[in-house]
C-alpha positions in Angstrom: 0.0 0.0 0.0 1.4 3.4 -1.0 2.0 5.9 1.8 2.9 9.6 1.8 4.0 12.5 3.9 0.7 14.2 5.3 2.4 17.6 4.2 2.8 16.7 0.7 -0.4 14.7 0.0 -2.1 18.4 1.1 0.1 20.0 -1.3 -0.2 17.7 -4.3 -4.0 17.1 -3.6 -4.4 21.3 -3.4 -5.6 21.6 -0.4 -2.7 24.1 0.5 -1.1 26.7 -2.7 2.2 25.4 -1.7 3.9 22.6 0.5 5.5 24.8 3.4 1.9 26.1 4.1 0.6 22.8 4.8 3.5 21.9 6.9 3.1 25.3 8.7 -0.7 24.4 9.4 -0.1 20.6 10.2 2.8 22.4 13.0 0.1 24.6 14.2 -2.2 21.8 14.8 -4.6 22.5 12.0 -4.6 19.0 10.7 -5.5 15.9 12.1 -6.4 12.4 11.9 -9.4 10.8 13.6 -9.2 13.9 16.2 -5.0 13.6 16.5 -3.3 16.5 15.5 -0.1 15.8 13.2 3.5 16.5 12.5 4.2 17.3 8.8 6.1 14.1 8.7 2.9 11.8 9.2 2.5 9.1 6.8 -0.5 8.8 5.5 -2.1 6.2 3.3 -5.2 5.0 1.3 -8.5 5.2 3.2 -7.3 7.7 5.9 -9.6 10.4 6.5 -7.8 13.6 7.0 -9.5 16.9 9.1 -8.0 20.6 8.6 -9.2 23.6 9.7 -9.5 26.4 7.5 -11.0 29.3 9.6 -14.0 28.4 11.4 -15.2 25.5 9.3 -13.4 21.8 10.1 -13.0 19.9 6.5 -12.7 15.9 6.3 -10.9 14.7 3.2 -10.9 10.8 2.7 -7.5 10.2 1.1 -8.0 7.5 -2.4 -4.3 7.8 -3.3 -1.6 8.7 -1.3 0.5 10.6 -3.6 3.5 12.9 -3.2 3.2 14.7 -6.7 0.9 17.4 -7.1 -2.0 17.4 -9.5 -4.0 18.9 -12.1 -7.3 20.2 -10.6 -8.8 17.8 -13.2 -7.4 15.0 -11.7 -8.1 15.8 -7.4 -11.4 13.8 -7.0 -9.4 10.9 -8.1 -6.7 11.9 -5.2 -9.6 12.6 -2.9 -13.2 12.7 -1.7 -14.7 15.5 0.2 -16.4 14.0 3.4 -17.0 17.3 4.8 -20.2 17.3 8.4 -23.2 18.6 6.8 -23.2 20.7 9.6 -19.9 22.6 8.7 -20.8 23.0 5.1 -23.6 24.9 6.5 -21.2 26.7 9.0 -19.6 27.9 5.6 -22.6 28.5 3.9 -23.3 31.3 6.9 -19.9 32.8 6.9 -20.2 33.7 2.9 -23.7 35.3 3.6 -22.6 37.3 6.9 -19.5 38.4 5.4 -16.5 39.7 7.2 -16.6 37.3 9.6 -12.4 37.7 10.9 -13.0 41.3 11.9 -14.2 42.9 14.8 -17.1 44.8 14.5 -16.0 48.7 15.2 -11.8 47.6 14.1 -10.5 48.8 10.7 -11.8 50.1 7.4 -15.9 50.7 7.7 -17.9 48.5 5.5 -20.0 49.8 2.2 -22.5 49.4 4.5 -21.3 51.3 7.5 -20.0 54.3 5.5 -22.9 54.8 4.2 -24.6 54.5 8.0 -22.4 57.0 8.5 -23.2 59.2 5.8 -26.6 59.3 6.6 -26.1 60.0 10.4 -24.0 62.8 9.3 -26.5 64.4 6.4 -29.8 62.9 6.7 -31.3 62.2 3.3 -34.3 64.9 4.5 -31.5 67.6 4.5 -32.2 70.0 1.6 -35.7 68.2 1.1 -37.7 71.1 2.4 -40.7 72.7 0.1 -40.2 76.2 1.2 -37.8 78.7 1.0 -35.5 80.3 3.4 -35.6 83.7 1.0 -37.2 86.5 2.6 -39.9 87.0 -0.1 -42.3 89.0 2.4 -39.9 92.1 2.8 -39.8 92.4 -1.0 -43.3 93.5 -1.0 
């Protein structure tokens, strides 16, 4: 049965851009194996189901192969099969619609949407609405 380094099978299956990323994640204990976290050296092989962390959402990735050179993105659901909880699918699903979910409310930039809170709290839209004039017209007569 073949085996491979856990770091490189994340790389060549492109789960990670490049191999010193995966081994960075699998150092900070991002990656695991039936709920062990893993050194970048880990061997891995066929039938292994592989957890990493990305953000808030856990992803399971059943290996098929264990292979150490990376792929074309063609040829990954041969490498692997996504056995991602329903529930953390849905996790994502809510993270895309709520946005920026990594900052702070209040920290940094403003939003679109908050600028234009802001806007408004500053110049109402009413301002300059009025139907009547400021002008004196009655001294004129």
């Amino acid at each position: 049965m073949a085996e491979a380094r856990i770091d490189k099978w994340l790389w060549a299956a492109r789960i990670f851009k490049t191999r010193s990323i995966a081994a960075d994640e699998c150092k900070n204990g991002r990656v695991s194996i039936k709920g062990v976290k893993q050194k970048p050296s880990k061997m891995i092989k066929e039938g292994d189901v592989v957890d990493v962390k990305k953000g808030a959402v856990t992803y399971s990735f059943k290996v098929l192969k264990a292979i150490q050179n990376r792929v074309g993105a063609k040829l990954v659901p041969e490498v692997l099969e996504n056995v991602t909880a329903k529930e953390q699918l849905e996790l994502l699903e809510m993270n895309r619609i709520s946005g920026f979910v990594g900052r702070a409310r209040g920290t940094g930039r403003p939003t679109k949407k908050e600028r234009r809170d802001l806007d408004d709290f500053i110049m109402p839209a009413f301002y300059g609405d009025f139907d009547f004039d400021f002008d004196d017209e009655d001294d004129e007569e």
